[in-house]
PDB file with one MODEL, atoms N, CA, C and O in Angstrom:
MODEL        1
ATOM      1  N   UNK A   1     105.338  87.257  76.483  1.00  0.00           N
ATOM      2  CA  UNK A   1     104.323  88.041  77.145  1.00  0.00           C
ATOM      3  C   UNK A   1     104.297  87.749  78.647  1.00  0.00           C
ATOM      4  O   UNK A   1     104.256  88.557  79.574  1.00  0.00           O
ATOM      5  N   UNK A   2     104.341  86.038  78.688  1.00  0.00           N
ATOM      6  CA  UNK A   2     104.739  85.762  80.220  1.00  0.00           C
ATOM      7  C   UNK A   2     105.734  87.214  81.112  1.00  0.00           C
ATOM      8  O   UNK A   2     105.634  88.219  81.816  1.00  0.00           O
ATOM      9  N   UNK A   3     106.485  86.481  80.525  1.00  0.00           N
ATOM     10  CA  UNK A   3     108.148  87.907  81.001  1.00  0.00           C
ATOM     11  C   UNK A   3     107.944  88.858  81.172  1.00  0.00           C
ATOM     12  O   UNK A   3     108.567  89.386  82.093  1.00  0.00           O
ATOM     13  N   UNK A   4     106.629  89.951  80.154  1.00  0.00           N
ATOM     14  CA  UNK A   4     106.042  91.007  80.313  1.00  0.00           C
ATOM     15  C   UNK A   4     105.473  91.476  81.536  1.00  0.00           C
ATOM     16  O   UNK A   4     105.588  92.608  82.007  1.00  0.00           O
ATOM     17  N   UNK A   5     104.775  90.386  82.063  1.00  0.00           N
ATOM     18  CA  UNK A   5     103.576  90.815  83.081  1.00  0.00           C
ATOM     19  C   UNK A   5     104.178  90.584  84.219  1.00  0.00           C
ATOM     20  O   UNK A   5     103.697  91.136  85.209  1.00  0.00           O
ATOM     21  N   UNK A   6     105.145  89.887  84.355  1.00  0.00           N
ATOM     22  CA  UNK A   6     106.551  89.384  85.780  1.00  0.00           C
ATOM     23  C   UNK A   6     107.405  90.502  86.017  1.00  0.00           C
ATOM     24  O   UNK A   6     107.771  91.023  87.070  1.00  0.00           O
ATOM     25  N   UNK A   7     107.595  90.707  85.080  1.00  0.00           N
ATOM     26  CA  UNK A   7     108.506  92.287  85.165  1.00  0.00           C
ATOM     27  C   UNK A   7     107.262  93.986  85.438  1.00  0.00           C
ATOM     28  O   UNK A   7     107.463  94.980  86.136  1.00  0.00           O
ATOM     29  N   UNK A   8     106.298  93.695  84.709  1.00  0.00           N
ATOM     30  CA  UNK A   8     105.367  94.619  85.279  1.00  0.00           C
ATOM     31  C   UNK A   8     105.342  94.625  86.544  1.00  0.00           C
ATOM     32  O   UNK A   8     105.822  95.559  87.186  1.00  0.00           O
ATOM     33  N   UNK A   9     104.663  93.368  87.211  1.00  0.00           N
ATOM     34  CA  UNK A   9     104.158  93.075  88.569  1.00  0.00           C
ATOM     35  C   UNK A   9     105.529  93.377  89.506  1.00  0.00           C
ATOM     36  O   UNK A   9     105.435  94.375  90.220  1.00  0.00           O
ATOM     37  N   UNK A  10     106.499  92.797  89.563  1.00  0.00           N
ATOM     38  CA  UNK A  10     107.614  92.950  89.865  1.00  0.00           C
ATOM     39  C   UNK A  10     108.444  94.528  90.139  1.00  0.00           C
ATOM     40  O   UNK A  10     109.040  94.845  91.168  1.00  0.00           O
ATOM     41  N   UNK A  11     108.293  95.257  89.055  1.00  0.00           N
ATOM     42  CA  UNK A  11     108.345  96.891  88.958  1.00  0.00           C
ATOM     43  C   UNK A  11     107.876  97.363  89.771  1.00  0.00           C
ATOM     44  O   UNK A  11     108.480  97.934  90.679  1.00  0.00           O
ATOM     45  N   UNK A  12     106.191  97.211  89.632  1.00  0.00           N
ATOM     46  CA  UNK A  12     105.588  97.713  90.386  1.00  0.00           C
ATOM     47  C   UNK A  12     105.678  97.394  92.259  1.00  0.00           C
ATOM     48  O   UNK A  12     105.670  98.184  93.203  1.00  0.00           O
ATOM     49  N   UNK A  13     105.759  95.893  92.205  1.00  0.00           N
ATOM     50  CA  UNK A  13     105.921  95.821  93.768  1.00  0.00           C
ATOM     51  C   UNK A  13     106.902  96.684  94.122  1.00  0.00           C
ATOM     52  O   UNK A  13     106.658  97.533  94.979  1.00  0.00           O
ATOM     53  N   UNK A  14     108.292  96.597  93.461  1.00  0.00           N
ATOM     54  CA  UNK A  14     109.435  97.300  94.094  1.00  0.00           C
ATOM     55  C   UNK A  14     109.139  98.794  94.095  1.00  0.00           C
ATOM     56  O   UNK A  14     110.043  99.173  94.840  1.00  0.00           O
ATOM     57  N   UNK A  15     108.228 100.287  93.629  1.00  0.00           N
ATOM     58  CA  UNK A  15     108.131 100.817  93.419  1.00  0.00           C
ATOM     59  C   UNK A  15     107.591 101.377  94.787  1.00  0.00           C
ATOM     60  O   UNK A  15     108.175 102.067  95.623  1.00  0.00           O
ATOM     61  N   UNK A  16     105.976 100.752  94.772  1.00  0.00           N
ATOM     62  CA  UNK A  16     105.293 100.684  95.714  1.00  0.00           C
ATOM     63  C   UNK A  16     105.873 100.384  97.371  1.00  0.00           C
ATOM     64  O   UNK A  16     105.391 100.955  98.349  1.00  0.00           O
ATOM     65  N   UNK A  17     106.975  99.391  97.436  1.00  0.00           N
ATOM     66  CA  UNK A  17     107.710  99.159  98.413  1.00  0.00           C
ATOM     67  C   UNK A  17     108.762 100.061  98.776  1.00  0.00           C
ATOM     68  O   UNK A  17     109.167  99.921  99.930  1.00  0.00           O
ATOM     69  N   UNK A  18     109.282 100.909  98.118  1.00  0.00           N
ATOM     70  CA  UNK A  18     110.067 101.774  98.086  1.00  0.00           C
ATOM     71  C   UNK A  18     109.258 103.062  98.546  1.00  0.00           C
ATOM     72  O   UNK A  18     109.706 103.767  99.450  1.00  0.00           O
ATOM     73  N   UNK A  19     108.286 103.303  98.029  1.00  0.00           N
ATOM     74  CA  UNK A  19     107.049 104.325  98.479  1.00  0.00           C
ATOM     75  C   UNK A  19     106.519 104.200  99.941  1.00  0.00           C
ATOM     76  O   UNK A  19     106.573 105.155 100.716  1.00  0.00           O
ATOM     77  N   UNK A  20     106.014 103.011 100.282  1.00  0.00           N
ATOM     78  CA  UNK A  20     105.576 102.734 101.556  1.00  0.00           C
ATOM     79  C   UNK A  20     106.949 102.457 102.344  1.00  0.00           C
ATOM     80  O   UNK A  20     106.728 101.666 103.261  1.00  0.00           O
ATOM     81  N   UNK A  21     107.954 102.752 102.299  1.00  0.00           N
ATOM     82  CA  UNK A  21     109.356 102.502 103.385  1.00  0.00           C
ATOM     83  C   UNK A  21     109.640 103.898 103.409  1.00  0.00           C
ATOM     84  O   UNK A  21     110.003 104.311 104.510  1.00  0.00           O
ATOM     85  N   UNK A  22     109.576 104.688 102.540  1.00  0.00           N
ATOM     86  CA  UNK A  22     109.993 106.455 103.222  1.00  0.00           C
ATOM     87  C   UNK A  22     109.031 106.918 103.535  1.00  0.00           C
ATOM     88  O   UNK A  22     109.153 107.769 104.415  1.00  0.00           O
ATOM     89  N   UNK A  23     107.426 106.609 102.965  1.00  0.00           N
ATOM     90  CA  UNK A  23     106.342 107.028 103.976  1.00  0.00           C
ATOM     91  C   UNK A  23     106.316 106.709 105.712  1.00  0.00           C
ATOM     92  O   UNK A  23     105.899 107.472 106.583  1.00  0.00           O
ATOM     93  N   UNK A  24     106.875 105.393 105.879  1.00  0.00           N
ATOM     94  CA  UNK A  24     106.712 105.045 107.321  1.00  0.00           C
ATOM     95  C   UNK A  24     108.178 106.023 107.720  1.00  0.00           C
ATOM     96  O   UNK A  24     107.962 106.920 108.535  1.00  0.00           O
ATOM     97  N   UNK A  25     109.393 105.917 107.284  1.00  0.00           N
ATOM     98  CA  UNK A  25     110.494 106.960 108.054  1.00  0.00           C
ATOM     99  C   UNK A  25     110.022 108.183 108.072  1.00  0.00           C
ATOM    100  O   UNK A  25     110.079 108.857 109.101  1.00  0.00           O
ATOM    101  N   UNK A  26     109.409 108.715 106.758  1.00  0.00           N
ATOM    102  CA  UNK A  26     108.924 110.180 107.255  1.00  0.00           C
ATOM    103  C   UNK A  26     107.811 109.963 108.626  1.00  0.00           C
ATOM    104  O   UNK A  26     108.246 110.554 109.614  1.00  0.00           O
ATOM    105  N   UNK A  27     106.738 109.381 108.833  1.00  0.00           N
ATOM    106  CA  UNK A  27     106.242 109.318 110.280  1.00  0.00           C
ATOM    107  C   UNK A  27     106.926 108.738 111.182  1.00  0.00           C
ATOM    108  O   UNK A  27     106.368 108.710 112.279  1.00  0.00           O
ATOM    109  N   UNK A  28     108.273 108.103 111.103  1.00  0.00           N
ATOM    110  CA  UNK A  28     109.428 107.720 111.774  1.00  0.00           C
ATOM    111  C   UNK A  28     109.692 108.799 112.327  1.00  0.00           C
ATOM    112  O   UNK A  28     109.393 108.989 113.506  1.00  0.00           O
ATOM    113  N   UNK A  29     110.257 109.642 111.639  1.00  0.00           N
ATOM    114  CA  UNK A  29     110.912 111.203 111.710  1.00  0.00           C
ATOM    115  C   UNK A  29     109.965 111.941 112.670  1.00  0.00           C
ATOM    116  O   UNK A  29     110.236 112.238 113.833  1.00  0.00           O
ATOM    117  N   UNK A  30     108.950 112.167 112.095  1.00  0.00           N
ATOM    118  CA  UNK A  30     107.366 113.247 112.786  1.00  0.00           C
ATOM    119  C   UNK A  30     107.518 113.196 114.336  1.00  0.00           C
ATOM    120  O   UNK A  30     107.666 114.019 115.240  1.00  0.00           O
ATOM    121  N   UNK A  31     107.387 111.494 114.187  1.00  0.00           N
ATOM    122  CA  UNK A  31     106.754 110.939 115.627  1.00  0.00           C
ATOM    123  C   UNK A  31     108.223 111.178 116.662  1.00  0.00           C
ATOM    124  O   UNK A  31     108.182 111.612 117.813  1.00  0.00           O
ATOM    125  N   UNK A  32     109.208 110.860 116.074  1.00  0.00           N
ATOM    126  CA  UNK A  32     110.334 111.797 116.831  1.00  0.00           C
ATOM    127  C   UNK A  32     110.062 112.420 116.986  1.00  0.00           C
ATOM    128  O   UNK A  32     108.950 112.148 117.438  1.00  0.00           O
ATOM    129  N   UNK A  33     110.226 113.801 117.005  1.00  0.00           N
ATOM    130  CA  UNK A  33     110.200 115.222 116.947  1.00  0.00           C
ATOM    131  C   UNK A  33     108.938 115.299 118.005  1.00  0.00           C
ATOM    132  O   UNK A  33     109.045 115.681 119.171  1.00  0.00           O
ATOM    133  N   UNK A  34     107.551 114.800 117.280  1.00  0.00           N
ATOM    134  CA  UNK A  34     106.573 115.166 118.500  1.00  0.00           C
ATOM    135  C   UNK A  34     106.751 114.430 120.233  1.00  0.00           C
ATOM    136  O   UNK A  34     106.246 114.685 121.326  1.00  0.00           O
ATOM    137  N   UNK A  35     107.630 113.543 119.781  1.00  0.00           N
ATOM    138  CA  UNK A  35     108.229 112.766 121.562  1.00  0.00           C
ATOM    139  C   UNK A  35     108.608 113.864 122.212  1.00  0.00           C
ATOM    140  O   UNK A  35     108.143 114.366 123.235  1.00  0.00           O
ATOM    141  N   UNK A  36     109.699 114.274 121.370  1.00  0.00           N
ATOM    142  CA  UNK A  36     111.026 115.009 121.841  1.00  0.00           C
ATOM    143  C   UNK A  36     110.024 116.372 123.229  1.00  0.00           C
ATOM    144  O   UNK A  36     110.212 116.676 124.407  1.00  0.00           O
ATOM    145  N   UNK A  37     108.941 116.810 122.070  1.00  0.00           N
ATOM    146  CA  UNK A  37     108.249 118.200 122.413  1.00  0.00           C
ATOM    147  C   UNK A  37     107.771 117.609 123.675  1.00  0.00           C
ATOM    148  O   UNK A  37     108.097 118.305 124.637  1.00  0.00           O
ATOM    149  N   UNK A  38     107.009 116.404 124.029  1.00  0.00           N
ATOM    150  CA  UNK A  38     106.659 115.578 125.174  1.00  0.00           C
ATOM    151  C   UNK A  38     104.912 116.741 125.809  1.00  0.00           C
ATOM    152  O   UNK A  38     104.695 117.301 126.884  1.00  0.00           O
ATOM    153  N   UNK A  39     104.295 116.669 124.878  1.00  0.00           N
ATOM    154  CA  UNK A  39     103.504 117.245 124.718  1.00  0.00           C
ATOM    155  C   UNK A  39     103.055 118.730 124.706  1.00  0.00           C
ATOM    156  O   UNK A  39     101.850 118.879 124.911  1.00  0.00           O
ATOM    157  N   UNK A  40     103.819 119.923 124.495  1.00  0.00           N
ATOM    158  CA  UNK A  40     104.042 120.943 124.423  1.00  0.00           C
ATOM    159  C   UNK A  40     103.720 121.553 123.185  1.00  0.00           C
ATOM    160  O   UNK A  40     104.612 121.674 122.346  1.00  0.00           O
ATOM    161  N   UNK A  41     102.548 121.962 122.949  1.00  0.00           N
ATOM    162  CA  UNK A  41     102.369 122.462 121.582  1.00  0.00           C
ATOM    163  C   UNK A  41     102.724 123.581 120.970  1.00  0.00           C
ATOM    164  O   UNK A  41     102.308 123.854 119.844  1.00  0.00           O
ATOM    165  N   UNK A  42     103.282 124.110 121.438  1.00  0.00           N
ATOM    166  CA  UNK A  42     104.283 125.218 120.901  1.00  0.00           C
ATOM    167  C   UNK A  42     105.649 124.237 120.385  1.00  0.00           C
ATOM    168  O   UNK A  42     106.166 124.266 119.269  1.00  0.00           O
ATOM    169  N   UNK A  43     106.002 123.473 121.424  1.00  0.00           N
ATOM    170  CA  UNK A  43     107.511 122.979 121.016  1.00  0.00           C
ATOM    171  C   UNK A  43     107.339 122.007 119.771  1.00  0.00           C
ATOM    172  O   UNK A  43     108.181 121.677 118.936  1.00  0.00           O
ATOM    173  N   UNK A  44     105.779 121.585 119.911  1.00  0.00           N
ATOM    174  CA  UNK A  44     105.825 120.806 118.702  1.00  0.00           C
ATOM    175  C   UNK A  44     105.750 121.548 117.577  1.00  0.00           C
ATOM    176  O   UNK A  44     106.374 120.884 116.749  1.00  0.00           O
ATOM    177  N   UNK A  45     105.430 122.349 117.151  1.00  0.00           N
ATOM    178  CA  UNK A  45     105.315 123.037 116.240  1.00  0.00           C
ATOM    179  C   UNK A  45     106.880 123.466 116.070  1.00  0.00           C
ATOM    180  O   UNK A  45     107.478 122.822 115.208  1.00  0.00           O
ATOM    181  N   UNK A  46     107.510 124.301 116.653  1.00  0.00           N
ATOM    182  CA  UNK A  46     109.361 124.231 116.572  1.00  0.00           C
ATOM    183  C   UNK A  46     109.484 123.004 116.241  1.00  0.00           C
ATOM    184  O   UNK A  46     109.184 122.708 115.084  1.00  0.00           O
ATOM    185  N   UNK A  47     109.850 122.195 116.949  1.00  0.00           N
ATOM    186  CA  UNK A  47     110.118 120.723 116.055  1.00  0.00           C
ATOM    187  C   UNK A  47     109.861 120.279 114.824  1.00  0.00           C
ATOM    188  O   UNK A  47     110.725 119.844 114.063  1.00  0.00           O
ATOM    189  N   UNK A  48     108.915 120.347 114.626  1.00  0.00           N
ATOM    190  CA  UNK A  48     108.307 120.118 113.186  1.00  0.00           C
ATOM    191  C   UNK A  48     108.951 121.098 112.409  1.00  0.00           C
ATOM    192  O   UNK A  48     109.627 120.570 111.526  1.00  0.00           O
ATOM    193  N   UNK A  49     108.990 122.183 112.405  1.00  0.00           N
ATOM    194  CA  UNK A  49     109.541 122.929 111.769  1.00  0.00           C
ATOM    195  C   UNK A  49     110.943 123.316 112.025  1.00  0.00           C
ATOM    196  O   UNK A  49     111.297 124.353 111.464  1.00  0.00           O
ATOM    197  N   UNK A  50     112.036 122.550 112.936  1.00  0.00           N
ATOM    198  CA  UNK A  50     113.188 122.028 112.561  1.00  0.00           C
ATOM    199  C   UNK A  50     113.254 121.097 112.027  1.00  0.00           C
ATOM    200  O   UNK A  50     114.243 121.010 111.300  1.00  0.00           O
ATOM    201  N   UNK A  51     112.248 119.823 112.053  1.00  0.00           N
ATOM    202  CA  UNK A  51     112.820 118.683 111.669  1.00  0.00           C
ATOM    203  C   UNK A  51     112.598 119.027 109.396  1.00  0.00           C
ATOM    204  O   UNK A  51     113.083 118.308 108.522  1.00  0.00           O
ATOM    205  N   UNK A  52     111.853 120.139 109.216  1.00  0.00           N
ATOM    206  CA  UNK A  52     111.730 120.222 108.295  1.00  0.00           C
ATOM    207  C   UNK A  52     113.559 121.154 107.828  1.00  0.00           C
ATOM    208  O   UNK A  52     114.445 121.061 106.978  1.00  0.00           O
ATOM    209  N   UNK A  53     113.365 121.631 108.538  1.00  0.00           N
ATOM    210  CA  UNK A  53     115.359 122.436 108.147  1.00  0.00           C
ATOM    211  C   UNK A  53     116.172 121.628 108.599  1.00  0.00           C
ATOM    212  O   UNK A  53     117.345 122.004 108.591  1.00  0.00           O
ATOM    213  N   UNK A  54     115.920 120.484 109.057  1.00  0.00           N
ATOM    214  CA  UNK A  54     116.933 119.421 108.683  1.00  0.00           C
ATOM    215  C   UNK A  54     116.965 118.824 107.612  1.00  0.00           C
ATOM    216  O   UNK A  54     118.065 118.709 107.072  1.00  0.00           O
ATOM    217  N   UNK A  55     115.870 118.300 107.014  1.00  0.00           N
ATOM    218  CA  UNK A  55     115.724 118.036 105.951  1.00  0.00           C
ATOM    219  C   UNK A  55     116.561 118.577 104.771  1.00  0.00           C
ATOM    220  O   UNK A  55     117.306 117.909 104.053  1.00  0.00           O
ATOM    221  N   UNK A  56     116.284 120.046 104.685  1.00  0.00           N
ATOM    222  CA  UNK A  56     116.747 120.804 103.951  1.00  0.00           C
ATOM    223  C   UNK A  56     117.987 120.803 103.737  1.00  0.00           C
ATOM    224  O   UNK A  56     118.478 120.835 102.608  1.00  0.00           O
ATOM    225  N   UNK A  57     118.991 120.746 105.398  1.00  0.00           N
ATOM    226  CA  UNK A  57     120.273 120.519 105.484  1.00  0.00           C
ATOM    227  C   UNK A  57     120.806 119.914 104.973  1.00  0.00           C
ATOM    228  O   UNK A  57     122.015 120.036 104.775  1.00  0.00           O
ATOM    229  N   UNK A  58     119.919 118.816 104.470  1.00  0.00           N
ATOM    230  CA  UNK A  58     120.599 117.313 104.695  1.00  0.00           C
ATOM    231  C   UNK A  58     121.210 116.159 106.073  1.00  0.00           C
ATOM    232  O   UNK A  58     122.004 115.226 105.962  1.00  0.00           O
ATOM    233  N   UNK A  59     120.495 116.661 107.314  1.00  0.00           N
ATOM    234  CA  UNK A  59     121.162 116.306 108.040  1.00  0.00           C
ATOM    235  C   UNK A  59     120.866 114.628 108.087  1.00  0.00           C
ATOM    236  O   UNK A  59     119.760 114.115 107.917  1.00  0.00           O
ATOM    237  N   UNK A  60     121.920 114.031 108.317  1.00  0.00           N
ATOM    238  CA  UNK A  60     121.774 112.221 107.950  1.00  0.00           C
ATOM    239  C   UNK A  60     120.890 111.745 109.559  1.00  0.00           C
ATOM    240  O   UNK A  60     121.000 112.018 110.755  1.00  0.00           O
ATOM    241  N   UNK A  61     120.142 111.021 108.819  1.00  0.00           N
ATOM    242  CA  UNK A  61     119.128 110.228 110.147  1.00  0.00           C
ATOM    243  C   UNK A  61     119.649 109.891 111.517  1.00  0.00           C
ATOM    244  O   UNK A  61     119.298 110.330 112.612  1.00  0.00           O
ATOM    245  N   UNK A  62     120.713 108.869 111.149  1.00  0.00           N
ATOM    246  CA  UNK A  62     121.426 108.445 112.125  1.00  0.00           C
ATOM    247  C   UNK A  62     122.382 110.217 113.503  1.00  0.00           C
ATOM    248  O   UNK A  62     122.856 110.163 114.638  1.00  0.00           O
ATOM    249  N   UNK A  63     122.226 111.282 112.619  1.00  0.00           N
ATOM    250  CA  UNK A  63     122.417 112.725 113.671  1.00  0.00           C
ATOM    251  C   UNK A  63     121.023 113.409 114.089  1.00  0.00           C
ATOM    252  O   UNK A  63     120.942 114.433 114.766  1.00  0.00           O
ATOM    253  N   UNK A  64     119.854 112.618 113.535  1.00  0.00           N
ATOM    254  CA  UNK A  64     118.513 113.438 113.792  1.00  0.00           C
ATOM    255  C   UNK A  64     117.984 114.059 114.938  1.00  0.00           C
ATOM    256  O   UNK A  64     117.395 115.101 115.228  1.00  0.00           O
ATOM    257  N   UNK A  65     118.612 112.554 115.747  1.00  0.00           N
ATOM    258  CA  UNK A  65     117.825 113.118 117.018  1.00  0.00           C
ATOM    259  C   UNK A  65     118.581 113.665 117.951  1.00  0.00           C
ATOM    260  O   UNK A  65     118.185 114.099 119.033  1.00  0.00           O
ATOM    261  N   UNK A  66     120.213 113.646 117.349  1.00  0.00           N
ATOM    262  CA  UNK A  66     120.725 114.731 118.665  1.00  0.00           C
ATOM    263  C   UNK A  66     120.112 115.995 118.313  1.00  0.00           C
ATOM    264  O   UNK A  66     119.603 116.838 119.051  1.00  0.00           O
ATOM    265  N   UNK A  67     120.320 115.970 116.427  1.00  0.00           N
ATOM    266  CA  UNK A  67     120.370 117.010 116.093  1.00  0.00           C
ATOM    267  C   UNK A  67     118.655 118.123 116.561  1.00  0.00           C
ATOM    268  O   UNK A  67     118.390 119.318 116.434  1.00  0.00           O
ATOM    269  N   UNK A  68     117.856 116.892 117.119  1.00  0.00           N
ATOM    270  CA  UNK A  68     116.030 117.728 117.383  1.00  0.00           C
ATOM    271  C   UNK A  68     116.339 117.505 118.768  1.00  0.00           C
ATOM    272  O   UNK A  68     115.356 117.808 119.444  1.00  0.00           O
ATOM    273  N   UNK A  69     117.315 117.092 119.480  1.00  0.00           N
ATOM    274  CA  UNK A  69     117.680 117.758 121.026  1.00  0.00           C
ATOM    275  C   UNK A  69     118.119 118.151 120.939  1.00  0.00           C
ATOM    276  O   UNK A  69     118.116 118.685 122.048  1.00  0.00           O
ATOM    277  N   UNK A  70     119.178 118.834 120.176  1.00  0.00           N
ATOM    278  CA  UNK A  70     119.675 120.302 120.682  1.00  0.00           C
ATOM    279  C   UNK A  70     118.849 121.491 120.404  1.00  0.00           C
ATOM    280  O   UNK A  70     118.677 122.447 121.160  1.00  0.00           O
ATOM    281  N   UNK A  71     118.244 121.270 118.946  1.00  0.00           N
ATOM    282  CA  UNK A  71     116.993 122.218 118.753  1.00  0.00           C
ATOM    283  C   UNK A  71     116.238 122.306 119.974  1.00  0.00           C
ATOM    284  O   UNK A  71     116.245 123.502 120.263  1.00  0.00           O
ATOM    285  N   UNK A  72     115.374 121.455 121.133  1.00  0.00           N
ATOM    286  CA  UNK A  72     114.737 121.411 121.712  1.00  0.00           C
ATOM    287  C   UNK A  72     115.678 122.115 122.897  1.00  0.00           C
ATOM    288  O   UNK A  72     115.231 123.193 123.287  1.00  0.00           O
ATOM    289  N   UNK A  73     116.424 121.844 123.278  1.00  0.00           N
ATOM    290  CA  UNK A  73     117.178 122.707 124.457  1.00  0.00           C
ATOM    291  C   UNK A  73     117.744 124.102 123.896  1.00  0.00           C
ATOM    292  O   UNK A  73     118.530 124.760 124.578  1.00  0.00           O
ATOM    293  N   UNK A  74     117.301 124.548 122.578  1.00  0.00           N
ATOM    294  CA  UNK A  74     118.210 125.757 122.439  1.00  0.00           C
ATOM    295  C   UNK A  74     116.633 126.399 122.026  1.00  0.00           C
ATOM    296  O   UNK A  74     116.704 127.547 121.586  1.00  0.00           O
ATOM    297  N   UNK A  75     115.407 125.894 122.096  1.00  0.00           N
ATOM    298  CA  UNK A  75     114.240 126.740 122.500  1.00  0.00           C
ATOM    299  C   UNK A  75     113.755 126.558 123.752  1.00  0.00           C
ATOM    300  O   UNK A  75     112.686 127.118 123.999  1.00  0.00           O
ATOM    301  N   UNK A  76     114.403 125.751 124.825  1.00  0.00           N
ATOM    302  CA  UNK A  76     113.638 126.379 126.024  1.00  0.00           C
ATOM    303  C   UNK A  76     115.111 126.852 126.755  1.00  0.00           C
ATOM    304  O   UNK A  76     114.963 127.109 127.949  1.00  0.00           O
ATOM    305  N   UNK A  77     116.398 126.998 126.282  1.00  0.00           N
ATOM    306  CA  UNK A  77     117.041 128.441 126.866  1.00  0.00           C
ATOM    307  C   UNK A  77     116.512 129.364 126.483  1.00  0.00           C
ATOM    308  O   UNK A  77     116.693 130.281 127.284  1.00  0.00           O
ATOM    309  N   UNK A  78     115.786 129.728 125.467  1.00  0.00           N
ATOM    310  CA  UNK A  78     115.530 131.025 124.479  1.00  0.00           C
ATOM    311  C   UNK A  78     114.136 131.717 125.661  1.00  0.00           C
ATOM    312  O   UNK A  78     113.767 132.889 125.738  1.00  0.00           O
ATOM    313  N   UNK A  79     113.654 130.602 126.390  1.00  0.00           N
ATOM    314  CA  UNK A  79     112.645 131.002 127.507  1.00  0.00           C
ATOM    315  C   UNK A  79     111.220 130.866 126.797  1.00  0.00           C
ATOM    316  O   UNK A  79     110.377 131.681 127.171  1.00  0.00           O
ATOM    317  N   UNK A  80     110.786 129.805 125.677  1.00  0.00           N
ATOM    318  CA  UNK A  80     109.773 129.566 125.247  1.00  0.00           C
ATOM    319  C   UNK A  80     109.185 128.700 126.119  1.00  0.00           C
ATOM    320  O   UNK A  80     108.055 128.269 125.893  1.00  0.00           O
TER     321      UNK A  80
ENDMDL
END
């Protein structure tokens, strides 16, 4: 029963720890994106809603943030 409740507790930490580490990258991610906009609330809103079609892409973390500067320079050529 010992073994029972070690492996419960144990489960659960790793679960919970795994939960709270992509919660903080997803506001990892956010808080990018809203830098990038550098207070522009229109651009933040584009951002956010690229950084969500990256997602989708799959685009890997480590290309994120060229990949939400080029988004960001290919909406203010567009003249937003």
């Amino acid at each position: 029963m010992d073994y029972f409740i070690v492996a419960v507790a144990t489960l659960a930490g790793l679960i919970f720890h795994g939960w709270l580490y992509r919660l903080i990258r997803r506001w990892m991610d956010r808080d990018l994106a809203l830098s990038i906009a550098a207070g522009d609330p229109a651009m933040q809103a584009h951002l956010l809603e690229c950084l969500e079609q990256a997602k989708r892409q799959g685009i890997p973390r480590r290309q994120l943030e060229d990949w939400l500067h080029q988004a960001a320079k290919d909406y203010l050529q567009q003249g937003h």
